[in-house]
Legacy VTK file of the C-alpha trace (Angstrom):
# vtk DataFile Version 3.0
C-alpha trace
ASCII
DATASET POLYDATA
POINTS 493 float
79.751 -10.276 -7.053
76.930 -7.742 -7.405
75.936 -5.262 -4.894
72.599 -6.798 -3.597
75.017 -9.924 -2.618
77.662 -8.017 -0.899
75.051 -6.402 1.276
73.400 -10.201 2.290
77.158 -11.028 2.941
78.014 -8.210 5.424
74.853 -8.799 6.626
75.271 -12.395 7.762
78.628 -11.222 8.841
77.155 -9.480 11.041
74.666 -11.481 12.533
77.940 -14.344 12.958
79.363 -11.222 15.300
76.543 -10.576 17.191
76.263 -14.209 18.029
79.989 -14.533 18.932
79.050 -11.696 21.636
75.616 -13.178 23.217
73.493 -11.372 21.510
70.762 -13.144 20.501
69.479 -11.488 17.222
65.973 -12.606 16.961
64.588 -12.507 20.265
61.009 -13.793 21.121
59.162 -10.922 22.608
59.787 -7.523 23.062
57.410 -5.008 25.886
55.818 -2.146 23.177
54.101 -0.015 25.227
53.230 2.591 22.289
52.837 2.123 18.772
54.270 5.044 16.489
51.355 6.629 16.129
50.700 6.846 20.004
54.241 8.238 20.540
53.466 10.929 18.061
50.339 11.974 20.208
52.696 11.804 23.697
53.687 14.494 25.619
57.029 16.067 24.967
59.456 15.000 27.579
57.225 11.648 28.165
59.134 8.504 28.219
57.975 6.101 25.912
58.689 1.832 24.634
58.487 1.327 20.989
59.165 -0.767 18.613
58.840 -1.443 14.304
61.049 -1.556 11.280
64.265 0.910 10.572
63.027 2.345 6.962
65.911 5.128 7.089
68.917 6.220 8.679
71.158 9.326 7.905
74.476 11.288 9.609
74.065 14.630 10.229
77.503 16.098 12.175
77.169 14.621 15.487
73.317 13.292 15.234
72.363 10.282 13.552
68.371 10.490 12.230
66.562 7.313 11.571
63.129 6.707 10.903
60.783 3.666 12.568
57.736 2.103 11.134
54.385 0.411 12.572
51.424 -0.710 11.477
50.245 2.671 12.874
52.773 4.774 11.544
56.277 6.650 10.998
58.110 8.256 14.241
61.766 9.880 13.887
64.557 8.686 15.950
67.699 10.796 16.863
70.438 9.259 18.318
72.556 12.128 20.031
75.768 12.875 21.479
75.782 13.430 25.402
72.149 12.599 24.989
72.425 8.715 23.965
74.962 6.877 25.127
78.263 6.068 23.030
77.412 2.151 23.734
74.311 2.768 22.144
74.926 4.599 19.200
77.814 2.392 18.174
75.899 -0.477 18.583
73.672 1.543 15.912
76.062 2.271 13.693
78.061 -1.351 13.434
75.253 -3.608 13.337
71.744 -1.584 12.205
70.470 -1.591 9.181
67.496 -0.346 6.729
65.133 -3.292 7.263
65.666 -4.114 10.497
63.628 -4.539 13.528
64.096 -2.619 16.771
62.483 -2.115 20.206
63.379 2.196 21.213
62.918 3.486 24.470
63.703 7.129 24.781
61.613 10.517 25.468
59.625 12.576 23.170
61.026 15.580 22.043
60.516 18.517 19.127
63.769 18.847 16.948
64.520 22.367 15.608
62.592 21.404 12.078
59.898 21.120 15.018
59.460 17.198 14.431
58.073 15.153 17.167
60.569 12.354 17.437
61.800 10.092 19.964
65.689 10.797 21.845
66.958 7.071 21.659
68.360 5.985 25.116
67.577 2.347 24.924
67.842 -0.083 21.871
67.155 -3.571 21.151
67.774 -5.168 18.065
64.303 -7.595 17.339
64.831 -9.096 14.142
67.931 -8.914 11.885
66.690 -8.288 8.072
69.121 -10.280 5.517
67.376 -8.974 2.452
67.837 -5.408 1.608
64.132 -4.060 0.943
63.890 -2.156 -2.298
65.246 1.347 -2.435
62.060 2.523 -4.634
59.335 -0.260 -4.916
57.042 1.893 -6.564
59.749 1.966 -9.825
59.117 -1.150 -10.046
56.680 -1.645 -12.964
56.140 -5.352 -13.186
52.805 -6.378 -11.612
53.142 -9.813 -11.278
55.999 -8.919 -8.688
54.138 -6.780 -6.901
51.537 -9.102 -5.988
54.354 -12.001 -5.691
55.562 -9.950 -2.663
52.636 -8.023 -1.368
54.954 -7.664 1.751
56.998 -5.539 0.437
53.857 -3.596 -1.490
52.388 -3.162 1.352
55.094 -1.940 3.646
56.822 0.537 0.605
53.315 2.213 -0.103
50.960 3.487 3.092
47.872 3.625 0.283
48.006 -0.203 -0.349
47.852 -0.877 3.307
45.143 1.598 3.734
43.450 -0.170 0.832
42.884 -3.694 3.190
41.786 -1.672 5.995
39.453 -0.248 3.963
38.796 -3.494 3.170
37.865 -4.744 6.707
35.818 -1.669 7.444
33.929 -3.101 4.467
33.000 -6.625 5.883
32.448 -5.593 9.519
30.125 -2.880 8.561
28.575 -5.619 6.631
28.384 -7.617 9.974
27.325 -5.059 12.118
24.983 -3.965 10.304
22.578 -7.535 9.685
23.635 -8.046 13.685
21.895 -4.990 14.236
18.874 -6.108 12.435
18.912 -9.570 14.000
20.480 -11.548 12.197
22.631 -14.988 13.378
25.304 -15.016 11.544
26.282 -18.988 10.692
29.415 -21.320 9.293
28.132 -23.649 6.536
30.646 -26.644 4.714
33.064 -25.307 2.676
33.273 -29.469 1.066
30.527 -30.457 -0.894
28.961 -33.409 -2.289
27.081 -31.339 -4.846
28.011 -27.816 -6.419
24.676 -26.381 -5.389
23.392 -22.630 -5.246
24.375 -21.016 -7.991
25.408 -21.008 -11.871
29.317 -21.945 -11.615
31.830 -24.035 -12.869
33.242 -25.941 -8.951
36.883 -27.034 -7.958
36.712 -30.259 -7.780
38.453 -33.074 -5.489
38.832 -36.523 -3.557
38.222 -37.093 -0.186
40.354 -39.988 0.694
39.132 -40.899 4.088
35.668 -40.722 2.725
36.833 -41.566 -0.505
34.262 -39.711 -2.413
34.456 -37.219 -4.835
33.441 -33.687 -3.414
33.520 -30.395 -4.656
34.984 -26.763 -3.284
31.518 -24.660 -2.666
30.439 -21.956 -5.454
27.893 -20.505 -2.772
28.226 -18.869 0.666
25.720 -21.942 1.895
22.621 -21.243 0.067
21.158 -24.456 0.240
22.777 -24.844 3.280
21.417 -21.632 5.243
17.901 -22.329 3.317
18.058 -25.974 5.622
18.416 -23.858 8.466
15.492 -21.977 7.622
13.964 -25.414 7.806
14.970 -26.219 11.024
13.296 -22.647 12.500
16.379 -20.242 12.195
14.718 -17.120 10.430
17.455 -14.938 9.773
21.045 -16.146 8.797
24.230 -15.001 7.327
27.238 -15.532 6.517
30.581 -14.921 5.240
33.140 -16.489 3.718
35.407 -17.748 1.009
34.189 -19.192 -2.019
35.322 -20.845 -5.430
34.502 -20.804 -8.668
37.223 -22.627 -11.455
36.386 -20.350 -14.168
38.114 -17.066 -16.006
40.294 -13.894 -14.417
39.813 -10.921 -15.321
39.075 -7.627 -13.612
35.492 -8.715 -12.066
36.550 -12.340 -11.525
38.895 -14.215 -9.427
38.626 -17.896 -8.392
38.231 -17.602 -4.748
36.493 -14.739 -2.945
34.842 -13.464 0.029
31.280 -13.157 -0.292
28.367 -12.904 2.439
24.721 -14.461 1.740
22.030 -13.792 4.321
18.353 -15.390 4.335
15.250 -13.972 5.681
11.906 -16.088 6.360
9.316 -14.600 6.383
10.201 -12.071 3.465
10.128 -11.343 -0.789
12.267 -9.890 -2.691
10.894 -6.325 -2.505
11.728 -6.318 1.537
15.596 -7.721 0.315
15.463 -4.484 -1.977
14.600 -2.378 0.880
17.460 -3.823 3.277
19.793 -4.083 0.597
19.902 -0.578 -0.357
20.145 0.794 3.215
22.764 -1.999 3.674
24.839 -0.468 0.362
24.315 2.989 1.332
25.787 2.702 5.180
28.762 0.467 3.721
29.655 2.674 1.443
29.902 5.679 3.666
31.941 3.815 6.121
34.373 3.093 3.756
34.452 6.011 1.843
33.224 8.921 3.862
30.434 9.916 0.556
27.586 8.307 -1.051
29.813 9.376 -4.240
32.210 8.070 -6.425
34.212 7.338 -9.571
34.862 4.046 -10.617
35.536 2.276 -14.160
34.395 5.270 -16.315
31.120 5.616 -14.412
30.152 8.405 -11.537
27.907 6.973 -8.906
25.689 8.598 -6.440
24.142 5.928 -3.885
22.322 8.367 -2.330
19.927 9.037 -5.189
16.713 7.321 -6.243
17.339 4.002 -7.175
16.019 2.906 -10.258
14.296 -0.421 -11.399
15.092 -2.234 -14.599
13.013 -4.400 -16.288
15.277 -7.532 -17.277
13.287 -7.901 -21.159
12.842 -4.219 -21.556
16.222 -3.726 -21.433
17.335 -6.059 -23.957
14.990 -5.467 -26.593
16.043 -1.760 -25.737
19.261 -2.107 -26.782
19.092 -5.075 -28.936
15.867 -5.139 -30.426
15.565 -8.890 -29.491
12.109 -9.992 -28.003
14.154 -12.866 -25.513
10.708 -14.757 -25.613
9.592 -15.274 -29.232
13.502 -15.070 -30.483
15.081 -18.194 -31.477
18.159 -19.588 -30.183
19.166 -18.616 -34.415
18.385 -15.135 -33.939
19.915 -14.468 -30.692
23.318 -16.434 -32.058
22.895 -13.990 -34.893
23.034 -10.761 -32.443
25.773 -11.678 -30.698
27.861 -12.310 -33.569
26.349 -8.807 -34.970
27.731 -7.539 -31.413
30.994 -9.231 -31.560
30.435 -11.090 -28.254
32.063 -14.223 -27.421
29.443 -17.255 -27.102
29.554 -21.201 -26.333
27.051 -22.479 -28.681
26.841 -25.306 -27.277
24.683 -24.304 -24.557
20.993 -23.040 -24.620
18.740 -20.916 -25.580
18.443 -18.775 -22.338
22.542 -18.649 -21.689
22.772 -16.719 -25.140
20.144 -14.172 -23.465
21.886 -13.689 -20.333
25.123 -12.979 -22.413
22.619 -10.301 -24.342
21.680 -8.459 -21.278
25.653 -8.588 -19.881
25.615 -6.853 -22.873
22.972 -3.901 -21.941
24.243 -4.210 -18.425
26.911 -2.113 -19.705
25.076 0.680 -20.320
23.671 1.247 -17.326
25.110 3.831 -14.636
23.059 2.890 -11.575
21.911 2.402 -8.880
19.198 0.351 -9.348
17.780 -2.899 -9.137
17.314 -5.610 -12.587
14.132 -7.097 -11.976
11.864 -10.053 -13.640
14.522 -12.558 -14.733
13.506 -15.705 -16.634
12.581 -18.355 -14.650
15.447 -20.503 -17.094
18.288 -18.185 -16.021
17.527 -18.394 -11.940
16.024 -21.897 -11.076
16.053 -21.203 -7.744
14.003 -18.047 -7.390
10.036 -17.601 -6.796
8.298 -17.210 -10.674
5.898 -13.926 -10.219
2.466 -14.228 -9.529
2.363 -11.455 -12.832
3.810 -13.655 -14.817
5.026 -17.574 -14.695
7.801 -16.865 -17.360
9.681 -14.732 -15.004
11.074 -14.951 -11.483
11.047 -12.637 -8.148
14.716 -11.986 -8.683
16.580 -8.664 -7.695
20.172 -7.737 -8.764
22.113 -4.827 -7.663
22.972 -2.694 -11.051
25.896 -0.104 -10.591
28.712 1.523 -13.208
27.401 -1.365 -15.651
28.043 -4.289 -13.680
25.943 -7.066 -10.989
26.626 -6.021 -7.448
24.714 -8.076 -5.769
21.819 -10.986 -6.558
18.736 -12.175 -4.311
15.392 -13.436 -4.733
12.596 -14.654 -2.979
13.295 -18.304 -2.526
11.718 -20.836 -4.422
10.280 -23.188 -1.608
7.646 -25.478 -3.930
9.963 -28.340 -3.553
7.968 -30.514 -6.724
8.832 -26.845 -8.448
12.222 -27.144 -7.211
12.183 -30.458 -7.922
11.601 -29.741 -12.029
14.001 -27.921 -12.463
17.027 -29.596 -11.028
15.635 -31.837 -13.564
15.675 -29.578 -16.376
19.756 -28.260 -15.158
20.808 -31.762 -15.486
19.723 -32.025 -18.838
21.463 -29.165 -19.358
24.328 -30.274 -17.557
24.092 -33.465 -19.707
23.839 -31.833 -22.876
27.537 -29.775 -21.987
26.672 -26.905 -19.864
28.991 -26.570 -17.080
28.036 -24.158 -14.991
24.237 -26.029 -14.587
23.106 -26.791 -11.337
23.810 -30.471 -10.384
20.009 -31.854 -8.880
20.635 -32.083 -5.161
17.897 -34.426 -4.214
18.890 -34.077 -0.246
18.185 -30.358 -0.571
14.522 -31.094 -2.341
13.810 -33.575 0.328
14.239 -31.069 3.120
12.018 -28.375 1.276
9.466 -31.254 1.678
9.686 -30.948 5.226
8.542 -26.927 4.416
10.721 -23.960 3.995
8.847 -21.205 4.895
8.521 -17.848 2.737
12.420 -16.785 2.205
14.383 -14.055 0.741
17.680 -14.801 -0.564
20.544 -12.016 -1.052
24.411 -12.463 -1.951
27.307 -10.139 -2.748
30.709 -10.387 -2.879
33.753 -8.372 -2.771
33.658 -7.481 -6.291
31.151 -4.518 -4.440
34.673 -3.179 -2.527
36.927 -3.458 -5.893
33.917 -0.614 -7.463
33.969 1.115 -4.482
37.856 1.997 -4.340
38.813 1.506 -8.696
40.754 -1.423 -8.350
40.663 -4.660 -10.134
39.566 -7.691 -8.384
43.105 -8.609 -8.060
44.095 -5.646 -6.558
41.891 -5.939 -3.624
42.999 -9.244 -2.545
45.808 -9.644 -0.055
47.883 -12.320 -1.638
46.208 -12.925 -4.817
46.905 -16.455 -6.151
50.234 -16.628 -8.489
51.690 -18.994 -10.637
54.654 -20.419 -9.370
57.979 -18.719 -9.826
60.249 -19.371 -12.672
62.603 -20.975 -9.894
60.214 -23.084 -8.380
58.610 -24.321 -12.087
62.251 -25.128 -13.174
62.520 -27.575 -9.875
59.738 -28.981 -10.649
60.073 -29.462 -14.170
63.829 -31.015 -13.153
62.120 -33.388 -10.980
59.380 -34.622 -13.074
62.351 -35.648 -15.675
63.956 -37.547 -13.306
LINES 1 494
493 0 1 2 3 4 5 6 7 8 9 10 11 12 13 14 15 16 17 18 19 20 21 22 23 24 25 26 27 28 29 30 31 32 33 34 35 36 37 38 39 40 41 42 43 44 45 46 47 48 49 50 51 52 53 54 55 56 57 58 59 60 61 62 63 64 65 66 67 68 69 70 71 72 73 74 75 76 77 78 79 80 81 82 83 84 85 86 87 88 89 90 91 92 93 94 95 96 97 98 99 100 101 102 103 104 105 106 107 108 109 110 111 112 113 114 115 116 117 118 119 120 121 122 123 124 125 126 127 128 129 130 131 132 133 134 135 136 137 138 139 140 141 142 143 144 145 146 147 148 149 150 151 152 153 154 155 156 157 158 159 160 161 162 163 164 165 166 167 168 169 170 171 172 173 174 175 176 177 178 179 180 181 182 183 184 185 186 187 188 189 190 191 192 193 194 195 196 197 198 199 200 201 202 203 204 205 206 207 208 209 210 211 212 213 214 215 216 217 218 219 220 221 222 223 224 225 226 227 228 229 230 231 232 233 234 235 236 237 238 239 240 241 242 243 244 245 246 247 248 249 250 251 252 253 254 255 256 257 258 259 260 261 262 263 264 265 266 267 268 269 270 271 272 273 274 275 276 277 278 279 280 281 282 283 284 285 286 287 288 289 290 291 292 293 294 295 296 297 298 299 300 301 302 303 304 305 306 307 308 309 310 311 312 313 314 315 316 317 318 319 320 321 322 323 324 325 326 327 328 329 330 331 332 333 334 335 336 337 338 339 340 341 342 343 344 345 346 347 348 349 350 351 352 353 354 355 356 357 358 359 360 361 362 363 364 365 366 367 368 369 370 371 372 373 374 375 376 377 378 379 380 381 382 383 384 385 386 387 388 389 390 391 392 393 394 395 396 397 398 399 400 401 402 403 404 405 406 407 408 409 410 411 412 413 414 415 416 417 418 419 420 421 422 423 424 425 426 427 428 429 430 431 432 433 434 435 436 437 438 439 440 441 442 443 444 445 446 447 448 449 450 451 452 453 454 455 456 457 458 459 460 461 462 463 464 465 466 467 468 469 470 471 472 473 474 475 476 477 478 479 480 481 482 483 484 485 486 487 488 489 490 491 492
C-alpha cells in the first residue's frame, strides 16, 4: 500500500470516528465574522470568528502552530497550554489535518517572533479533506496537470490567484468605464441560426425542440447589437463568451470572453479616440503603469500612438504591391517566407496572412488602418478610396488587440457582399461569412451612422505574459486517461 493511500485510509477512519461520536463532519454553515486578512488588521487582545483551510501544522514543546488560509489571506494559529483548552487541542491533534476546513474563534495576539496570530479557544471542524493536497505543487512540472486541477494551482500559489483577480479588475474597468460614458450594456443570443459578425470557423449543433441546425456565436452580438441600433438604442455593449472551432495556441483558445460596444452616431476615428483612453485606464488598473514587458516586446501605452497604413506595411516588408500582385506572386512570398497557407482560398486571405506577417514587427501602440474592403465586409469603404475600408485595429508587441470600424450600413452594399462570402464560402473557405438575409433586411429599415469596436481577453494575456491558456480559469482539457479508458471500454461493448 503506498503512502498517499494510507493517509486517505486514516483519514476515512477518522471521519467513521467522528460520526460514531455526533459529530457531524461537514456541517452546512459556519458564522465568519473576519476573514484572515481582517484578523491580521484587529486589535491585539480583540476577539475574533474565523474560518479557511489548515495549510500547516507543527509541535513546538507545549504549543502547537498551525497556519489558516482565505481567500484574503494567511493568519497563524497557536493552540496553547493553560491558554486553550485540553478538549480543544486534542480534538486538534486526533482528528485535524493539512487540508482541512475549520471555523477559529480565539483573540489576537503577537507571539515572541512578533507574529500577529490568533490564541485558538474555539474550534469547529467545517469540512473534512480526504485527499492529501500536494506537499510542493509548484515541483510539479507537468502542465497539463496543473490546469487539470486549477484548484489546487490556485490554492498552492498566491500569484495564480492574484492573476484572476487581476483578471476581473480587467473586465469591470472595462464596464465602468463605457457606463461612465453612457453606454447600456446588453445580452445578445449566444444560439445562432447564422455564424454572423466576423471571419471564423463556428461550433456547430442541433436544436432538437426546434429541430434546426444552429450554430455557437463567433461574435459578442455584432449583428445583433447593430439591430438594436435599429430599433433607437445608440450606445451598446456587451460582454461575454464566445466560440470559435479553430487552432490553440498561445493567442487562441476556442471560447473566450470578449466585449463589443456600438456607437451611432460615430466613425472610426471617434472609436480610435475612446479606444485608446479605454486601453490606457485598463491598463493602469490592472497594472499600476502604462509600462510593460510582454512576449519579447516593451510597451509604453502612454506614448504617442502611431498609425499604420495596412498596404504600406506590407510592401514595406515584403515588397508585394497587395493590389496589382497576383494570387501567384503572393503564394510565391509566402513560400519564400516559410508561412503556412490554404491555397485553396483567395486572393485577399493570402494578403492578410502577409501582413500577420509584418504585424510581427511592429512594437506598438498604434492603430492598422485602411484594410481592403475583401478582408472586412462589414466595415464602411473610405470616401479616399473605394478599395479600402474605415477599419481600425489595435497594434501592440506584434499582435491585433482589438478591431472596429465604422459600420457598413448601405444594406444593397451589405447586401453584395454577403454575396461575394458565400461564394467564397462555396468555393471552400470556412471562415466566410454565411449571408444573413434577416440582418440585411433590418439595415433596410436604416441603421444609422455606427462605429463598431471588439476586443477580447487576449488584451489581459499581453498585459500580464501569459499564454491564452494561462489566463483562463479552467481551461478546456481533454479527458483523463481514466475517463478515455471508460469510455473506450464502453464503446466496445
Amino acid at each position: 500500500m503506498g503512502r498517499e493511500q494510507q493517509i486517505i485510509n486514516e483519514r476515512i477512519r477518522k471521519l467513521k470516528e467522528l460520526r460514531e461520536q455526533g459529530i457531524n463532519p461537514y456541517p452546512a454553515k459556519f458564522d465568519k465574522k473576519q476573514n484572515c486578512g481582517e484578523c491580521l488588521k484587529s486589535k491585539l487582545n480583540s476577539s475574533v470568528q474565523t474560518a479557511g483551510r489548515i495549510l500547516a501544522k507543527r509541535k513546538i514543546g507545549k504549543i502547537i502552530f498551525s497556519e489558516l488560509k482565505d481567500q484574503f489571506g494567511k493568519i497563524q494559529l497557536v493552540l496553547q497550554d493553560e491558554k486553550t483548552s485540553e478538549k480543544e487541542i486534542e480534538f486538534f491533534k486526533k482528528y485535524l489535518d493539512i487540508g482541512d476546513f475549520i471555523g477559529v474563534k480565539g483573540k489576537i495576539i503577537k507571539t515572541k517572533t512578533g507574529e500577529i496570530s490568533i490564541l485558538v479557544e474555539k474550534i469547529t471542524l467545517l469540512t473534512k479533506s480526504i485527499l492529501p493536497l500536494p506537499e510542493k505543487w509548484h515541483g510539479l512540472k507537468d502542465e497539463e496537470e496543473k490546469f487539470r486541477k486549477r484548484y489546487l494551482d490556485i490554492l498552492m500559489n498566491p500569484e495564480v490567484q492574484d492573476l484572476f483577480l487581476k483578471k476581473e479588475k480587467f473586465w469591470e474597468t472595462i464596464r465602468e468605464f463605457l457606463k461612465e460614458k453612457g453606454f447600456t450594456e446588453v445580452e445578445t443570443p449566444v444560439l445562432e441560426n447564422s455564424a454572423g459578425g466576423a471571419a471564423a470557423t463556428p461550433f456547430a449543433t442541433h436544436h432538437n425542440a426546434l429541430n434546426i441546425d444552429i450554430y455557437l456565436r463567433i461574435s459578442m452580438g455584432e449583428l445583433w447589437q447593430k439591430k438594436l441600433m435599429v430599433a433607437g438604442f445608440e450606445k451598446t455593449f456587451e460582454i461575454g463568451r464566445q466560440f470559435r472551432n479553430e487552432g490553440m495556441d498561445i493567442e487562441h483558445l476556442q471560447d473566450y470572453t470578449q466585449m463589443e460596444f456600438y456607437w451611432a452616431y460615430a466613425n472610426n476615428e471617434d472609436g480610435m479616440k475612446l479606444v485608446q483612453e479605454m486601453y490606457k485606464k485598463v491598463t493602469k488598473e490592472v497594472l499600476g503603469t502604462m509600462k510593460f514587458k510582454t512576449r519579447g516586446y516593451e510597451v509604453d501605452l502612454g506614448k504617442e500612438w502611431e498609425i499604420y497604413d495596412y498596404e504600406t506595411i506590407i510592401k514595406k516588408h515584403t515588397k508585394i504591391d497587395i493590389y496589382s500582385a497576383l494570387k501567384k506572386d503572393i503564394e510565391k512570398k509566402l513560400d519564400e517566407l516559410k508561412i503556412e497557407y490554404d491555397p485553396n482560398v483567395e486572393k485577399w486571405r493570402l494578403v492578410d496572412a502577409l501582413w500577420k506577417y509584418c504585424r510581427k514587427k511592429l512594437t506598438g501602440p498604434g492603430f492598422l488602418v485602411n484594410q481592403p474592403v475583401e478582408v472586412s465586409p462589414l466595415a464602411k469603404r473610405t470616401l479616399e478610396d473605394n478599395r479600402k475600408v474605415q477599419q481600425f485595429q489595435v497594434i501592440i508587441a506584434g499582435s491585433e488587440m482589438g478591431n472596429g470600424y465604422s459600420e457598413l450600413n448601405d444594406p444593397l452594399d451589405q447586401e453584395e457582399r454577403f454575396k461575394e462570402q458565400g461564394k467564397q464560402k462555396d468555393s471552400g473557405d470556412e471562415e466566410a461569412m454565411d449571408h444573413d438575409k434577416e440582418f440585411v433586411e433590418a439595415l433596410k429599415y436604416g441603421m444609422p451612422p455606427t462605429c463598431g469596436f471588439g476586443v477580447s481577453e487576449r488584451f489581459f494575456s499581453y498585459l500580464v505574459d501569459k499564454t491564452a491558456r494561462e489566463c483562463q480559469i479552467f481551461p478546456l482539457m481533454r479527458p483523463s486517461e481514466e475517463i478515455q479508458g471508460k469510455e473506450k471500454k464502453k464503446g466496445a461493448s
